[in-house]
C-alpha positions in Angstrom: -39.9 13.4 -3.3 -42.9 12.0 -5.4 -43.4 13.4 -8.7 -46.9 15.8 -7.3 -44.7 17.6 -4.9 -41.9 17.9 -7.2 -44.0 19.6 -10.2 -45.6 22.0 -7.4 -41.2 22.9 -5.8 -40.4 23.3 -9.2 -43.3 25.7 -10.0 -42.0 27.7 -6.8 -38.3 28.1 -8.1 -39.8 29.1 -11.4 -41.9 32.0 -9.9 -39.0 33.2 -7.3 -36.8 33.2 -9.7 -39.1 35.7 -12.0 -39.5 37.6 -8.9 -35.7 38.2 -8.6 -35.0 41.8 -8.9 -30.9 42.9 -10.1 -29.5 46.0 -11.5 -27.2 44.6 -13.8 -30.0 42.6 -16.0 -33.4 42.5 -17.5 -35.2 39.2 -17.0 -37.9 38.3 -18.8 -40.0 35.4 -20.2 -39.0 34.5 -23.6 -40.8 35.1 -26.4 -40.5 32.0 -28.6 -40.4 29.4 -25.5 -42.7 29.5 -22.4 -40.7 27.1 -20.6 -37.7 29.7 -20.8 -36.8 32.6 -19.0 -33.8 34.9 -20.2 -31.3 36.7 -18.2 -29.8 39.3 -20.7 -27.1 42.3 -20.4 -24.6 43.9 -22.5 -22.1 41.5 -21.6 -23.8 37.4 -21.5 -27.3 36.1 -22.8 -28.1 33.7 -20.1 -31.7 31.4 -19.6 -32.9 28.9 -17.7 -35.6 26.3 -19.4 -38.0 24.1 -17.6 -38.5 20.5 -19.4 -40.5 17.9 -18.3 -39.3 15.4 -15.5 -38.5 18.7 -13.6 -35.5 19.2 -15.5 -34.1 22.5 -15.6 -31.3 24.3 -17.2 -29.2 26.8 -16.7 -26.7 28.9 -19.0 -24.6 31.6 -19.7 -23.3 32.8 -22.8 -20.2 35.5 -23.0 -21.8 37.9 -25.5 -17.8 39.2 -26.2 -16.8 35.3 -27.0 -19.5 34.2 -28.2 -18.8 30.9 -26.0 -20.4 29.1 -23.5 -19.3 30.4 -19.3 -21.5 28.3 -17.5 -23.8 25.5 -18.1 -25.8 22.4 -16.6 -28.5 20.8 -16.2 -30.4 19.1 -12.9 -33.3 17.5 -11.9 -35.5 19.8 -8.9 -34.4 18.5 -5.9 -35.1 20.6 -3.3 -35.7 24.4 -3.1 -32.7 24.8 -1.2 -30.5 23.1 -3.8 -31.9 24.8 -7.2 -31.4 28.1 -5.2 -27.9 27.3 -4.9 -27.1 26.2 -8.1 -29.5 29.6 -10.0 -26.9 31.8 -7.1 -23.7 30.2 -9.1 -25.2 31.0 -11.8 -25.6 34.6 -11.1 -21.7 34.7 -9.3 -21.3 33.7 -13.3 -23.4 36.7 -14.4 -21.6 39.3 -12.1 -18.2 38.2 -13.0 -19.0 38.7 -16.5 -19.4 42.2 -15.6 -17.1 42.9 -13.4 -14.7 41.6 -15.9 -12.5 44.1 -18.2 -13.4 44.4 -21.5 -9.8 43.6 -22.5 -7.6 41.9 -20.4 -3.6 42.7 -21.4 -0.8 40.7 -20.0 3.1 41.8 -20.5 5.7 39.3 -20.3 9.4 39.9 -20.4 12.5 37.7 -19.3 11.8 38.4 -15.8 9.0 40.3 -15.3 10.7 43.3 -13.9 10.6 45.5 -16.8 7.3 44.5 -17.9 6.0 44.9 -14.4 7.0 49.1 -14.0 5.4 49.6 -17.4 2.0 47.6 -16.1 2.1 50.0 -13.0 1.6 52.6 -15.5 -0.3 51.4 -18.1 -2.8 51.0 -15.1 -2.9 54.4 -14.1 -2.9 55.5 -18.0 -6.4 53.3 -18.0 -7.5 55.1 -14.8 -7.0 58.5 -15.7 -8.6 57.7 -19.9 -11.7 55.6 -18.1 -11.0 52.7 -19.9 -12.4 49.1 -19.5 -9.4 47.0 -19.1 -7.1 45.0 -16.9 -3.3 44.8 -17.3 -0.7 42.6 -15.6 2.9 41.9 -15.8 4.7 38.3 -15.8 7.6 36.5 -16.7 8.1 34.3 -19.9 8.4 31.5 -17.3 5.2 31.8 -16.0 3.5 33.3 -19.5 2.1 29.7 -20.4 0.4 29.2 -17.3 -1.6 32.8 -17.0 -1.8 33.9 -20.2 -5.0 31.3 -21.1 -6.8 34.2 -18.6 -6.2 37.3 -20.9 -7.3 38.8 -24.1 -4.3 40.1 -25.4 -0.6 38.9 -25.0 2.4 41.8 -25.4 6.1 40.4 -25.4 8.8 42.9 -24.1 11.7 43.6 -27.3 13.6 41.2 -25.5 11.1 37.8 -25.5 9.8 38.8 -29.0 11.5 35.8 -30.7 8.9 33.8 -29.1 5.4 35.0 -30.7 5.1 32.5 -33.2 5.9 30.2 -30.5 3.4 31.8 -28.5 0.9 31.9 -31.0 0.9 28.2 -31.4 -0.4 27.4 -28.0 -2.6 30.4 -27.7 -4.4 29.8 -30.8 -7.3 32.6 -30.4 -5.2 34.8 -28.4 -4.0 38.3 -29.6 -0.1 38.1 -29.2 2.1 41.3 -29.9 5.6 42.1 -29.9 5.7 45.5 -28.1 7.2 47.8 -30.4 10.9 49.6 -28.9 10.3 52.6 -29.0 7.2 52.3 -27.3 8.6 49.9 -24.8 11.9 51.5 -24.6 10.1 55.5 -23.8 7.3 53.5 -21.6 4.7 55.6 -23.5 1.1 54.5 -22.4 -0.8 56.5 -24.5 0.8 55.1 -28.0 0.9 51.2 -26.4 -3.0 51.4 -25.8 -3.6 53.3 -29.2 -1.5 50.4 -30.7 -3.2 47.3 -28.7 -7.1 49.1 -29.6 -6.1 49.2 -33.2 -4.6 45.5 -33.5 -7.8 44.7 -31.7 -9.7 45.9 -34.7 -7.9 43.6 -37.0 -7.9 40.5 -34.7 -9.5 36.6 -36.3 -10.8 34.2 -34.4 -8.5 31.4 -36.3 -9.2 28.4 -34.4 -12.7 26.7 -32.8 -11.1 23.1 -31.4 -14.5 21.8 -32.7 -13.5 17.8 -33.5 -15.4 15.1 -35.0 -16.6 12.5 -32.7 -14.2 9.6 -33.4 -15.3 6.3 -34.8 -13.9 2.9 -33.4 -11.8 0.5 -35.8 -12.3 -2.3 -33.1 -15.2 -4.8 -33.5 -16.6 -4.9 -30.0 -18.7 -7.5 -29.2 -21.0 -6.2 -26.4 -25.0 -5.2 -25.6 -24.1 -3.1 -23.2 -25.5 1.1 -23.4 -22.9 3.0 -22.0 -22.7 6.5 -20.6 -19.5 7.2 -21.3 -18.0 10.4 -18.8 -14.8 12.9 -18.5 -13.8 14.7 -16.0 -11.3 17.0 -17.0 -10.2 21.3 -16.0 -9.9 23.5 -19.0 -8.6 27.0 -18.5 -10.5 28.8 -16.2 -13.3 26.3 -16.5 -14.3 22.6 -15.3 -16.2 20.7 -17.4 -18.1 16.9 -17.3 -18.2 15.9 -20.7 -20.5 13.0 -21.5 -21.3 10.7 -24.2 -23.7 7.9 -24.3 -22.8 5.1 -27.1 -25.8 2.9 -27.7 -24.7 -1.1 -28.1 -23.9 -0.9 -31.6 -21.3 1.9 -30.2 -23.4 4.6 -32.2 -23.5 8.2 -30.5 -27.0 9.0 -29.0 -26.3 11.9 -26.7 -23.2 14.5 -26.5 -23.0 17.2 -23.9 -21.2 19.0 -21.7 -21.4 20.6 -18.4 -19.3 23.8 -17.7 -18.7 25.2 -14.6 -15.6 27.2 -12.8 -15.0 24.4 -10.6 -16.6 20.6 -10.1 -18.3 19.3 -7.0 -19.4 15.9 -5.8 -23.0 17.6 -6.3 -22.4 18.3 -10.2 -21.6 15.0 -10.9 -24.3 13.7 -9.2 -26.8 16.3 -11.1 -25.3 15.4 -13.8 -26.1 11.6 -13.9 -29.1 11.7 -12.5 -30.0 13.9 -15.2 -29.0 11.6 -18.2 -30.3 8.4 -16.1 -33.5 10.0 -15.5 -33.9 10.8 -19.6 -32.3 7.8 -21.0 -33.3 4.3 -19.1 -31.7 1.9 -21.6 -28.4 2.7 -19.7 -26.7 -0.1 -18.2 -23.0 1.2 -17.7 -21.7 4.1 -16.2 -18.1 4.8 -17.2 -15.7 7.5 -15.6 -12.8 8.5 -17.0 -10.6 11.8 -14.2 -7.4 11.7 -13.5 -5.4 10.6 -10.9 -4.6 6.8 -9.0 -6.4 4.1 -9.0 -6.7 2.4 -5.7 -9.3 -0.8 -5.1 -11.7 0.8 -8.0 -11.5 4.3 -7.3 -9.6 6.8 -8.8 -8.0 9.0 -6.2 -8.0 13.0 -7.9 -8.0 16.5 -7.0 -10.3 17.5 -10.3 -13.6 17.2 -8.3 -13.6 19.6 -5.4 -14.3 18.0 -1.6 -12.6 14.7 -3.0 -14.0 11.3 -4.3 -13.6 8.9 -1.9 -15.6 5.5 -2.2 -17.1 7.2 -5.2 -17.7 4.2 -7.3 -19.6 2.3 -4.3 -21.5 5.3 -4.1 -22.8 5.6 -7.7 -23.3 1.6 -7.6 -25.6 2.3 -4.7 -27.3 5.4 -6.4 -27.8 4.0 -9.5 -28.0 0.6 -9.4 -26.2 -0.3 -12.6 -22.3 -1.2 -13.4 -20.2 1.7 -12.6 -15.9 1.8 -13.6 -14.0 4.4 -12.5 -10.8 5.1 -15.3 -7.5 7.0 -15.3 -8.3 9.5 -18.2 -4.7 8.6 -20.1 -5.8 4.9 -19.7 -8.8 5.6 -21.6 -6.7 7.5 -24.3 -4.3 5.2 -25.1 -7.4 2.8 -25.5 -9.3 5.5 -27.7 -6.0 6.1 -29.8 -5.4 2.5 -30.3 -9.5 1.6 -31.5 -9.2 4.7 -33.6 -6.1 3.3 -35.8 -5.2 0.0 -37.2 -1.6 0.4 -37.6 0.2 0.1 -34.5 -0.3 -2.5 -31.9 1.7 -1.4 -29.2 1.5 1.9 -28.7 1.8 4.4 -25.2 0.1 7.8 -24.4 1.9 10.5 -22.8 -0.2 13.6 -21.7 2.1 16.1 -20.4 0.1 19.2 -19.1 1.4 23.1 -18.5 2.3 23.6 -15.2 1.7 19.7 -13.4 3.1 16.0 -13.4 2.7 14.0 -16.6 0.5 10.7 -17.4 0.7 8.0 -19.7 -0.9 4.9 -20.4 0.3 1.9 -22.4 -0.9 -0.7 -24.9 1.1 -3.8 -25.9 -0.1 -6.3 -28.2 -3.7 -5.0 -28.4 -4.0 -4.7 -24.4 -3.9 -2.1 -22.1 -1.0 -2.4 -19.4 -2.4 -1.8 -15.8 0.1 -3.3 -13.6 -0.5 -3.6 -9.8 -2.8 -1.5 -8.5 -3.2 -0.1 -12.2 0.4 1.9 -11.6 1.7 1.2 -14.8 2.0 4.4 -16.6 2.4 6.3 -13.7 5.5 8.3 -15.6 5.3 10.8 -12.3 6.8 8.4 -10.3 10.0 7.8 -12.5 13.0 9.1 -10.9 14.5 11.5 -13.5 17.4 13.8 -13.8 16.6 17.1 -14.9 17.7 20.3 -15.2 15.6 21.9 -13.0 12.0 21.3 -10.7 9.4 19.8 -12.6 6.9 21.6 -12.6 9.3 24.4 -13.5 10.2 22.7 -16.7 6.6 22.0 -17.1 5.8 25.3 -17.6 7.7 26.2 -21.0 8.1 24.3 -24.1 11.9 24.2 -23.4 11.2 22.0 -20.6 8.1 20.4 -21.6 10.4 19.1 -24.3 13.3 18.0 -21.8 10.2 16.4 -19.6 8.7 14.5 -22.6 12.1 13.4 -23.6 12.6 11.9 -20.7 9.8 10.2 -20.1 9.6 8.8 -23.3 13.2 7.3 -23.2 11.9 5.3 -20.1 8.3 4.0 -22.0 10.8 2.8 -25.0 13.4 1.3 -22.0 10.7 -1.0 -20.2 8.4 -1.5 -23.3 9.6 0.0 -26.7 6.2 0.7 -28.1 5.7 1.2 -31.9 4.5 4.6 -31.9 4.0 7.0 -29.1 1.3 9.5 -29.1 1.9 13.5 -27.2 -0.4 15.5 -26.1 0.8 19.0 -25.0 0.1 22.4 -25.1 3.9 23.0 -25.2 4.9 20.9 -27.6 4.8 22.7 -30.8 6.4 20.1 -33.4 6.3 16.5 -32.9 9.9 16.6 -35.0 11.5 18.4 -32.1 10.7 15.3 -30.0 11.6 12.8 -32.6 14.8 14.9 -33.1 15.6 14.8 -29.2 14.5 11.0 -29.1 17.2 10.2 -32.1 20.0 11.9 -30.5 19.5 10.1 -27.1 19.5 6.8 -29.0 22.1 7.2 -31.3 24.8 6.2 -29.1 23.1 2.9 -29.6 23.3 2.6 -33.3 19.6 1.7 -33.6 18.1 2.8 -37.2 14.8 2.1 -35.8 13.0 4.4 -33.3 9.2 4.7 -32.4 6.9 7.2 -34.4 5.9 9.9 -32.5 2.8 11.1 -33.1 1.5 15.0 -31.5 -2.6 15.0 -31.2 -4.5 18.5 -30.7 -7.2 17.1 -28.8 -7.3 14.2 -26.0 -11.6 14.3 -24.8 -12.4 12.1 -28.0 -9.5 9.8 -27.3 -11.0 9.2 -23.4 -14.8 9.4 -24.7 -13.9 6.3 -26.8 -11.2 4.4 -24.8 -13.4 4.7 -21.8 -17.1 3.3 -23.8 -14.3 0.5 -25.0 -13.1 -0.2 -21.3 -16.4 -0.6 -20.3 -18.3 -2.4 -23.0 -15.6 -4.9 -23.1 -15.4 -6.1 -19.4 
């Protein structure tokens, strides 16, 4: 489409989207920005801006949260596709409101108990009018549904674990359901209790990080867009970076969405390519195997096959595709000076851990880039998996395990965790001592637990990139 026809499409989707008429919000031009119209109810502030090149925005921000739903940004395609994107948008919108004001979720051993009260905690709500959701599960499953919910309430019997709890759901509400309450099943005095703790609730934690700085020199003149790929929650997100050849930060964003498609990533790039032509790598960092270039993943929906011909095609510039653990034991290692040999170990709730290792200042690939693959390791445990996966229990058995086989085949200097579920890096250390003490070694690898892995791949996958 040549630029005319594209200025006179995009005029189009600007004037049917001011003609859009919804009960459940007041659009209107805004009054500070004539390139932006906002979408505004009781529940989000949403807009969508209009910026030269035909690039448009769209977002929605929970007015309850105060955080960000849904964002991105594309460049007018077709009338067809900006619909599409402005409809998700609005599912965005209409969730929002369709959405409890409070979500509670009980959790007991076994989910039993906790699962008669919900039944009628949820007719209490009916019968009082109120605006909230309540649900019933079991501690083994409370790490991975509780990220959904505003308000965690632990039966008498589980209440030794709300510190516990607390720790992994930083900005969650978490209460230990008082006994008699729990014990006469009394509705009335649970909700009065949960409204007024409600009152009294503080936003503790806002995972904001500082952009981390390399300690490498790297030698290159290479601009690179640096990209993640990563699920968070209930959201998906694209999280990009573009590091200038001095490896200074020029552009940071973030796309948000409830799931990724082949589409997004490609609205995405062409996006930042369109606005920034001094690019000449594009580097991908997503989970999953590497096969001949491409790595093979579920995180972008409708699959990735032969994406990295694709976007060489597309864009015309160098394209790497990166297992996002690879790119964090990379990032770790530039950020520190310390250590030279070094793994990564990302163990998530619920799924099958990663790792990626360093040895002597280089990144171990193996053939067909399988080293690291810790899923594949043939472990005795005590139970499934992904069972063990979803507690920190388990998630400490698991990261045992797995590290006793990175210290077996390579005995790193350090060894850097990243998990949800794993509260104390001590309690690994501790675990890590007593399987090696039969041995009688007074030496054992530092274990290190980091709160945050997206700077880690941002950097280790600009450093990946620049350097080949």
């Amino acid at each position: 489409m040549d630029d005319f026809l594209r200025e006179i499409q995009t005029s189009l989707f600007r004037e049917w989207i001011n003609n859009q008429k919804r009960d459940y919000y007041h659009l209107h031009q805004s009054e500070t920005d004539p390139d932006a119209i906002i979408i505004e109810n009781e529940y989000c502030y949403s807009y969508v801006t209009f910026n030269p090149q035909c690039i448009i925005e769209l977002c929605v921000m929970n007015k309850r949260t105060d955080e960000m739903a849904f964002y991105l940004h594309f460049q007018f395609k077709t009338l067809k596709h900006a619909i599409s994107l402005f409809e998700e948008m609005d599912q965005c919108i209409k969730k929002m409101i369709d959405q409890p004001i409070c979500r509670l979720l009980l959790c007991c051993s076994g989910g039993m108990t906790t699962a008669f009260f919900a039944d009628k905690i949820k007719n209490g709500i009916k019968v009082l009018n109120l605006n909230m959701e309540v649900a019933a599960t079991s501690y083994q499953k409370i790490y991975n549904v509780a990220q959904n919910y505003d308000v965690i309430l632990l039966a008498p019997q589980v209440s030794y674990v709300k510190l516990q709890v607390e720790k992994v759901f930083k900005n969650k509400l978490v209460l230990k359901i008082p006994t008699q309450i729990f014990a006469s099943y009394n509705v009335g005095a649970l909700i009065t209790f949960v409204e007024e703790s409600l009152k009294h609730k503080e936003n503790k934690y806002n995972g904001y990080v500082e952009p981390l700085a390399s300690m490498m020199e790297i030698k290159t003149n290479k601009n690179v867009l640096a990209v993640s790929i990563n699920a968070n929650g209930e959201n998906s997100h694209i999280s990009y970076r573009l590091y200038n050849s001095h490896q200074d930060i020029v552009l940071d964003s973030n796309i948000i969405k409830s799931n990724i498609k082949l589409q997004d990533v490609l609205d995405a790039l062409d996006t930042v390519v369109l606005q920034n032509e001094m690019i000449d790598v594009i580097s991908i960092a997503l989970p999953g195997v590497m096969v001949e270039g491409n790595v093979y993943s579920g995180i972008i929906e409708g699959g990735n096959h032969q994406l990295k011909e694709r976007l060489e095609k597309r864009y015309e510039k160098e394209i790497y595709l990166i297992n996002d653990v690879n790119a964090a034991v990379v990032g770790y290692y530039a950020s520190q000076n310390e250590y030279k040999s070094l793994a990564f170990l990302f163990q998530p709730i619920g799924r099958m851990a990663g790792s990626g290792i360093v040895v002597n200042g280089q990144l171990v690939r193996g053939m067909d880039h399988l080293a690291g693959e810790v899923a594949l390791l043939p472990l005795k445990l005590s139970d499934s998996y992904l069972n063990l996966a979803n507690t920190p229990e388990g998630t400490l058995e698991l990261v045992t395990k797995n590290i006793m086989s990175i210290i077996a085949v390579v005995s790193p200097e350090a060894i850097v965790v990243y998990s949800d579920l794993i509260l104390d890096s001590q309690d690994v250390s501790d675990e890590i001592k007593k399987s090696l003490s039969q041995y009688s070694l007074k030496v054992y690898p530092k274990i290190i637990k980091v709160e945050n892995i997206l700077e880690y791949i941002l950097l280790g996958t600009m450093i990946l990139s620049a350097k080949e």
